[in-house]
Each structure stands twice: as C-alpha cells, then as structure tokens.
C-alpha positions in Angstrom: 0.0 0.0 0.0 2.8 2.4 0.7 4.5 2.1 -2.6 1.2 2.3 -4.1 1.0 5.7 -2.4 4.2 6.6 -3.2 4.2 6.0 -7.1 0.8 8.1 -7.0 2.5 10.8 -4.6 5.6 10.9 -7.8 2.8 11.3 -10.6 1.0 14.3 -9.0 4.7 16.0 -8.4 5.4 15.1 -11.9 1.8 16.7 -13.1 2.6 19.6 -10.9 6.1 20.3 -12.3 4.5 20.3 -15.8 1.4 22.8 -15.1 3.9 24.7 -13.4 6.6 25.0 -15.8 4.4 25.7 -18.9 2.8 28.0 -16.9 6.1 30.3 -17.5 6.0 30.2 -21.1 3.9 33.4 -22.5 1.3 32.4 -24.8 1.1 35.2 -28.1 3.7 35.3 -30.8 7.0 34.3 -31.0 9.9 34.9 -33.3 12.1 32.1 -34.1 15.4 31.6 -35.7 16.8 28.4 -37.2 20.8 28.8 -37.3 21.8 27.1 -39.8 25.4 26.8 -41.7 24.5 29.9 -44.4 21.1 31.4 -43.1 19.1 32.2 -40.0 15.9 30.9 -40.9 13.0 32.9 -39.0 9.8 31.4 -38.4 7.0 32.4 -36.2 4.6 30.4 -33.9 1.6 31.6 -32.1 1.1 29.4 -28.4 -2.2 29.3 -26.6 -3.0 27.1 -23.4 -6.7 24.6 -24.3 -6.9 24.1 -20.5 -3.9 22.8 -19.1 -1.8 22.1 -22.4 0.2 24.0 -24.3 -0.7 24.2 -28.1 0.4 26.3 -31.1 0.6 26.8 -34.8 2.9 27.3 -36.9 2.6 29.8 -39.5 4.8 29.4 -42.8 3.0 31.6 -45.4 -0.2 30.4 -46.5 0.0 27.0 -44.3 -1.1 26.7 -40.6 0.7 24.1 -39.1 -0.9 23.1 -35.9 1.1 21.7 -33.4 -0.4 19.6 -30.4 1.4 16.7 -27.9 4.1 19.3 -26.5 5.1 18.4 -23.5 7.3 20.4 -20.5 9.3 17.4 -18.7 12.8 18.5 -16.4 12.9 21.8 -17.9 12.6 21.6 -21.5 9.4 21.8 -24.2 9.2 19.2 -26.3 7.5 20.4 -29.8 7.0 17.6 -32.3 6.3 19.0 -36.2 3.5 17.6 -37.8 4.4 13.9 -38.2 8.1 14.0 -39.1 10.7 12.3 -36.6 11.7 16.2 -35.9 11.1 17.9 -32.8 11.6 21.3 -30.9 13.9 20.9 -27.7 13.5 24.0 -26.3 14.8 25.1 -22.7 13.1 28.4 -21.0 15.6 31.2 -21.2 13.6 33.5 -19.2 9.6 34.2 -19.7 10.1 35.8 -23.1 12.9 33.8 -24.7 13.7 30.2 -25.6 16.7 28.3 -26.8 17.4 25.2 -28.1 17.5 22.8 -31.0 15.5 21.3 -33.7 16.4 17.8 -33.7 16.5 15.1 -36.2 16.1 12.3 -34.7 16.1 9.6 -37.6 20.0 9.8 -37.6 22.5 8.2 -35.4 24.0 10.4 -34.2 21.1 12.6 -33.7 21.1 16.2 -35.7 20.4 19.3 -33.4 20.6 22.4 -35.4 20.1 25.4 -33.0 17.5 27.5 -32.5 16.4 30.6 -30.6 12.6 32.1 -29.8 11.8 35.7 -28.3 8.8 36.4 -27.9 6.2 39.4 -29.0 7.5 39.5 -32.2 5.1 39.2 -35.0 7.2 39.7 -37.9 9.4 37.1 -39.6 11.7 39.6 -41.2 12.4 42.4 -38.8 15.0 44.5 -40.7 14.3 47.7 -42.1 12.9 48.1 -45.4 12.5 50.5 -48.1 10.1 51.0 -50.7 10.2 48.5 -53.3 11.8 49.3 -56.4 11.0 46.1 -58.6 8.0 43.8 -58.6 8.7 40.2 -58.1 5.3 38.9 -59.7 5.1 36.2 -62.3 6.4 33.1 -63.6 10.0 32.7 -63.5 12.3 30.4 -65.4 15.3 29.6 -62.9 18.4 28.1 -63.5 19.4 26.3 -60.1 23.2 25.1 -59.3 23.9 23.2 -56.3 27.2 22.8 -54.3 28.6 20.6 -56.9 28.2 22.2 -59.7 25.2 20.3 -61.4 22.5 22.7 -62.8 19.1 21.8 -62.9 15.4 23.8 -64.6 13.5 25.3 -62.5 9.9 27.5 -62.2 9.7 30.6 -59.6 5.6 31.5 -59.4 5.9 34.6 -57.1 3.6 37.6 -55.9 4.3 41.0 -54.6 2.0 43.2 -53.0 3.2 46.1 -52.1 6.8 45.0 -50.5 5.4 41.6 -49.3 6.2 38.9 -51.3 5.1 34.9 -51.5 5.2 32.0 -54.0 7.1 28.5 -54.2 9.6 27.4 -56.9 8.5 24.0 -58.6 11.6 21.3 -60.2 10.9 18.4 -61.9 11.1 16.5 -58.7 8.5 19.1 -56.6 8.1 22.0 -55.3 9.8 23.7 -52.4 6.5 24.6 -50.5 5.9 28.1 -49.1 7.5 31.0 -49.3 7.1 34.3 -47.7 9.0 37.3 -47.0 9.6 40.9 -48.3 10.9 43.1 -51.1 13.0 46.2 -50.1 14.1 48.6 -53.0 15.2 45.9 -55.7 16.2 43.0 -53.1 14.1 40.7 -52.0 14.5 37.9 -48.6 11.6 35.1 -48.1 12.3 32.1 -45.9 10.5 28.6 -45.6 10.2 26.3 -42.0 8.2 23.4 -41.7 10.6 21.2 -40.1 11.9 19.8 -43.3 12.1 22.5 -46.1 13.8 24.8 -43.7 15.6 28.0 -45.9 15.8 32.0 -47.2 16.0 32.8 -50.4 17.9 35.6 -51.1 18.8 38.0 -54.2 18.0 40.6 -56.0 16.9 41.9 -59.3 19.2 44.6 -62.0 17.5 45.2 -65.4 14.6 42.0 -64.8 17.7 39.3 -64.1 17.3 37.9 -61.1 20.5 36.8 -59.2 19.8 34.5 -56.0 20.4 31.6 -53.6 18.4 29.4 -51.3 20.4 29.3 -47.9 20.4 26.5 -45.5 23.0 24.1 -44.2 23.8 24.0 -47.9 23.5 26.8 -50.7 21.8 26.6 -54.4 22.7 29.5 -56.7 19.6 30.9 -58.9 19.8 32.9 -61.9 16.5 33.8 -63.4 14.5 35.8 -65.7 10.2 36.4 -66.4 9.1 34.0 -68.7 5.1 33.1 -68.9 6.1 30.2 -71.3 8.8 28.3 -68.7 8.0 24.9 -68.7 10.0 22.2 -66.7 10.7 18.5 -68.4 7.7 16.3 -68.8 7.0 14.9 -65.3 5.7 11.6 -67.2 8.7 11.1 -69.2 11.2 10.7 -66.3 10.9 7.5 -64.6 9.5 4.2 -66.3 8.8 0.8 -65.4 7.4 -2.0 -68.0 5.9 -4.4 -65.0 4.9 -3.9 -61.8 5.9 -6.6 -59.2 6.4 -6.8 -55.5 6.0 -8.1 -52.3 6.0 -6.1 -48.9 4.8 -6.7 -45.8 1.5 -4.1 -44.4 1.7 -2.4 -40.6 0.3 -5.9 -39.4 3.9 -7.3 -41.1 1.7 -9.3 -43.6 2.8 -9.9 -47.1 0.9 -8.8 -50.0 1.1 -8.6 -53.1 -0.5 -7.4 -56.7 -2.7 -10.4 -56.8 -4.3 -9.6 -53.4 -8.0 -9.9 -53.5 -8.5 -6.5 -52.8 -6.7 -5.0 -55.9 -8.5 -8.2 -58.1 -9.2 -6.3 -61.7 -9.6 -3.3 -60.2 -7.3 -0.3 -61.3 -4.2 0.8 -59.0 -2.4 3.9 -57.8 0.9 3.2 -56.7 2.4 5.8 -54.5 5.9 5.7 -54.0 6.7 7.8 -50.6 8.0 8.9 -47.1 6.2 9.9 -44.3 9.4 12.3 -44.4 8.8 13.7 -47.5 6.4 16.8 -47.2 5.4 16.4 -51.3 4.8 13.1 -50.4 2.2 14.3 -47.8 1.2 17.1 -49.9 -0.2 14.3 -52.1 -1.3 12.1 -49.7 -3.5 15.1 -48.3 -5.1 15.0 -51.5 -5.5 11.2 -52.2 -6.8 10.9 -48.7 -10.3 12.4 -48.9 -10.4 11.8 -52.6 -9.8 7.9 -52.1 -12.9 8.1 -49.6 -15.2 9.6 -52.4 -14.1 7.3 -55.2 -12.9 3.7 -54.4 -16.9 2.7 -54.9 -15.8 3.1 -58.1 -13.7 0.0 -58.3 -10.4 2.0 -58.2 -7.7 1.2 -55.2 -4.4 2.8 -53.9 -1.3 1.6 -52.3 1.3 3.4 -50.5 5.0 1.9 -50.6 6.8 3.8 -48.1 10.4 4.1 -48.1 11.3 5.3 -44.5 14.6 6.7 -43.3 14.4 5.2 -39.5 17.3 3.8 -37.6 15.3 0.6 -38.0 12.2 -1.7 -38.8 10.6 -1.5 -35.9 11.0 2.8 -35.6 9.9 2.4 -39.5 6.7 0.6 -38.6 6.2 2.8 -35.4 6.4 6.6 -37.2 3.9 4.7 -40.4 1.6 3.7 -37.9 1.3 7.2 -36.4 1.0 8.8 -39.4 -1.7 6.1 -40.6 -3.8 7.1 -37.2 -2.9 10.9 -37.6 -4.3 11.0 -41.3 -6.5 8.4 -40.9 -5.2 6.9 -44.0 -7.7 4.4 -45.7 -5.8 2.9 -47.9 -3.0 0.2 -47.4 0.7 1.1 -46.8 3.4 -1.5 -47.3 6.7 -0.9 -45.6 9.0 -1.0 -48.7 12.4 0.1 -46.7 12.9 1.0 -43.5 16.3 3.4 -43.6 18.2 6.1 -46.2 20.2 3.4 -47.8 16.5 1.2 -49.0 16.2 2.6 -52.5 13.1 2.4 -54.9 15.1 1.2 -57.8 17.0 -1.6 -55.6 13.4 -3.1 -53.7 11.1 -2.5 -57.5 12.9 -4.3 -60.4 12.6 -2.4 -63.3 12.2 1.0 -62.1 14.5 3.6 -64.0 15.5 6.7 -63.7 14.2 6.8 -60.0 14.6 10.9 -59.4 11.9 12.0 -56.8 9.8 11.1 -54.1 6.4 10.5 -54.5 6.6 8.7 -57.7 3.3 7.7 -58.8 2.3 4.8 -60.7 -1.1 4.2 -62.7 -2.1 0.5 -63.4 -4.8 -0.8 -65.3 -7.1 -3.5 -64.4 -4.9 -6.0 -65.5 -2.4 -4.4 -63.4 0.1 -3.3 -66.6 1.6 0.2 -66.2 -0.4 3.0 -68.0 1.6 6.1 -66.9 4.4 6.8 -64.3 4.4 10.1 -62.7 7.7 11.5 -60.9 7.4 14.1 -58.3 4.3 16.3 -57.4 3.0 19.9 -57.2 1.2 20.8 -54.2 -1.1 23.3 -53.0 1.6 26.2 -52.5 2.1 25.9 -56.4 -1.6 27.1 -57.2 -2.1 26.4 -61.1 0.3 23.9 -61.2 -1.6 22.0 -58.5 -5.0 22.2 -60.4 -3.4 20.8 -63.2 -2.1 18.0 -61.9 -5.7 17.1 -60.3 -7.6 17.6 -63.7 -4.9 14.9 -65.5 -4.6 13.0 -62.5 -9.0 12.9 -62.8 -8.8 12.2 -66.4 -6.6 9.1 -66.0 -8.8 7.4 -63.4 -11.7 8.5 -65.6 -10.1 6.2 -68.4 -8.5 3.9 -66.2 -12.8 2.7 -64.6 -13.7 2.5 -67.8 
C-alpha cells in the first residue's frame, strides 16, 4: 500500500512540475530563428493554453501548421512538427525567450541544429525596409546550381504586393512549399520552416535578371529571368517501369502482393513515398479524402513507403502514427525501413528513380499505363489544379 502511495504521490509532483513549468511560457507570438550553416531561418509560432496544455501553430506563409502533444518534462518543451521524426527541444531562457534545438532524430547520431525564440515579435523579417523598387510577380524560369556544380530547370511563381512577397519554386522533382517574406528597393528575402524544407531565399533583381540563392545548411545559386512560357521537363517522361511486381509486408507485417484480393481487376495507384517527404504528404493530403469519395468506383491505392528510420521497428512505429494521424484508408506497405533502402533496388525495373512521390497508374490488368515523378502541391496554385484535372482524367479512363 505504501509504494502504491508513493508511485501516486511521484505522478501528481510530476503533473505539478509540468502545469507549473508551462505556466512560465507566454502564450502570443513568437519569433524564431533556425541557425543554420548559411542562413538564419525565422519562423513564427503563435502558443495558446486549451486548459492545461500547451498548443500552437505554426505559421509558414499560406499554411497553418498546428502543433499539439508538446510536453514540458525537467525543464525543456518538447514540440513535435507535424508527423516527421523532428522535434523542438527548447529550454526556458527567461519568460520571453527560448533556446534550443531542432532535432532530427532519424539519424545516429542525432542532428540538433540550434534554435532561438523571443517572444512578442510578430514579424518574420524584422529588418528595415525601403520602398520596393522592382516587382517580383510572375512566372519565373530559374536556372538552379547546387554545391557541386550540377545545374538543374526550374519555375519561380511569385507575388508582390506592395513590398510583401510569396510563392514557391516548382523542379521536376517538386516543389519547395511556401514561401514568404519581403521586397526592399530591388532586393528581396523570403524564408520557408516546416521542419523539413527549412531555408531563405535571397537575391536581388538589376535590369529584370534575377541573381539569387536558397540558404540552409547548404546553398543553391539561382539565376533567373520572367518567362510566362517556362516549362520544366515532362513529369511523365522521367521515370518508367514495364511491369509492376512486388511483395511487402503491411503495418500488421503481412505480405501482399498485386494479386491480393483486394486490388483483383480493379485499377491501382501506386504511391511511391515517405512519411518524411512533405510532397509526399502534400499528395497524400489529396489522395486521402479523394480515395474516400471514389474507391466505390472499383479504383484502389497503395502506398509503398520508403522510411529513413534507424530501424524496422522505428519504420513501422512513425507509419503507424501517421496512418492514425491522417487516418489513411488505404494500405501502406513498408518498402524500406532506412536512407540506404532505394526504390530502384526493392522494385525491379524502375528507371531513372529521381523524386519522391513517384506515382504509378495501373490498369485493371495491373500493366503500367503512366508513371508520374514528383508532385505539385497546394503552395504551387495552377500547377496543382493541373495535376488534379490529368490525375481525374486518367482514373476516368482507367474505370472504364
């Protein structure tokens, strides 16, 4: 009975230390800064108590990112972002400012990249500005040079109004999400944080060239100019596959296969993806609610997830969580469980294996139609609709 009373006694302390300690954390805005190797990357989040826990969101551009389980345990917040294996660590600097680190914890070692909050800020970019000199607006056709030298096509869609600017830049592997920032006299600064596409771009434009760089822990060099005609390579001309075959296990560790009775003569999307990848749940997003809608229809989808855990079982634990978080009605199959499980090494056949998602459309007698690489999300606007219509007209043909 006494231990009994004691083991109750340590949970209430425990309760208390945490209603006590996030009790010191003023709710409102904060402004925080990634430090990474090129850039400080500022991003802002808004924190609220919902009766005794602390919850926020996360505010990159045009996307709310609500963020919920954060706990307060010997000291330090624990913020987990969306369903990634990233976190917050933050330690209470005083009432109004934080420090700490966003860790990565799907490496060994683990990756802590710091990170500073003050808060009552509700700007991202607090620097002085002038009056813009240039507008941004448009469609863009970037040239985009990474660290070693290899250049690769790109698409800017930006918007100015007044001297606030957003957009996204789209490559033939996806798009880089949302952007937001500012345009002072004929320089401009915007910055991305979602726990994964974490960065500022950076330049400026002389006589409608644009000269610029995305920032991070590593840098790309942009050159640009308008162009309403820029197109990137044909996103269904990139990767190919003549026959589909394979054999994973489900979250119940199952096997299945193609000729499972549920995908019997019945058209199948084949999602290649990561539950790390946010393009990969950009699309889920959308396959989601329109799977519920249409699978009456006799049409099915399976997700083949290529993970980048430490291990099987840390693969199948983060799947399963985002299976419950989405609510995901379709089947996943654990593909690989770390970075070094490739598509093009688990899927024989597959080449020229360049993005993740990869989509897959089979026909009823399960022989590929169409294989598309990459994907376009909501921050791309047209680009996005355009992918749904053809993605629509496909299954339209595909039922038939």
């Amino acid at each position: 009975m006494m231990k009994k009373s004691l083991i109750v006694l340590s949970l209430m302390l425990i309760s208390i230390n945490i209603i006590a300690s996030t009790d010191e954390i003023s709710t409102g805005p904060w402004r925080f800064v990634l430090q990474t190797n090129n850039a400080d990357i500022p991003f802002l989040i808004d924190f609220k108590y919902k009766g005794e826990k602390l919850v926020g969101v996360l505010h990159n551009g045009k996307e709310a990112i609500n963020l919920k389980d954060i706990t307060f345990v010997k000291g330090e917040i624990s913020i987990p972002l969306q369903n990634y294996e990233l976190s917050l660590q933050l330690t209470p600097k005083d009432k109004d400012t934080l420090v700490g680190n966003l860790v990565r914890h799907n490496k060994n070692p683990i990756v802590k990249t710091p990170v500073i909050g003050v808060h009552g800020i509700k700007e991202r970019f607090t620097a002085l500005k002038e009056a813009p000199t240039v507008d941004i607006t448009g469609k863009w056709a970037l040239e985009m040079k990474d660290e070693k030298d290899q250049t690769t096509p790109g698409i800017g869609i930006f918007a100015q109004k007044d001297g606030r600017f957003t957009g996204s830049i789209l490559t033939q592997t996806g798009d880089y999400r949302y952007l937001e920032g500012y345009v002072s006299a004929n320089n401009f600064e915007a910055a991305s944080f979602d726990g994964v596409y974490n960065y500022v771009f950076k330049g400026n434009l002389k006589d409608g060239k644009m000269q610029a760089a995305l920032l991070s822990n590593s840098t790309t060099q942009i050159t640009g100019q308008l162009d309403a005609k820029a197109e990137l390579p044909d996103a269904y001309k990139q990767t190919g596959i003549k026959e589909l075959k394979f054999i994973f296990p489900d979250l119940k560790g199952q096997s299945v296969t193609l000729n499972h009775p549920k995908f019997k003569n019945k058209p199948v999307i084949v999602q290649i993806y990561g539950s790390w990848c946010p393009n990969c749940i950009d699309e889920m997003n959308y396959l989601i609610p329109w799977y519920n809608k249409n699978n009456k229809r006799g049409i099915e989808i399976v997700a083949l997830a290529f993970e980048r855990s430490l291990s099987i079982e840390e693969a199948t634990r983060q799947l399963l969580k985002v299976q419950k978080k989405l609510n995901v009605p379709y089947v996943i199959l654990q593909a690989g469980s770390t970075a070094e499980d490739k598509p093009s090494d688990k899927l024989p056949g597959l080449t020229n294996f360049i993005s993740f998602p990869t989509t897959i459309f089979l026909n009823k007698k399960h022989e590929v139609v169409k294989v598309h690489a990459g994907f376009n999300g909501p921050s791309t606007g047209e680009y996005f609709e355009k992918w749904k219509v053809e993605f629509n007209q496909t299954i339209d043909a595909l039922v038939k």
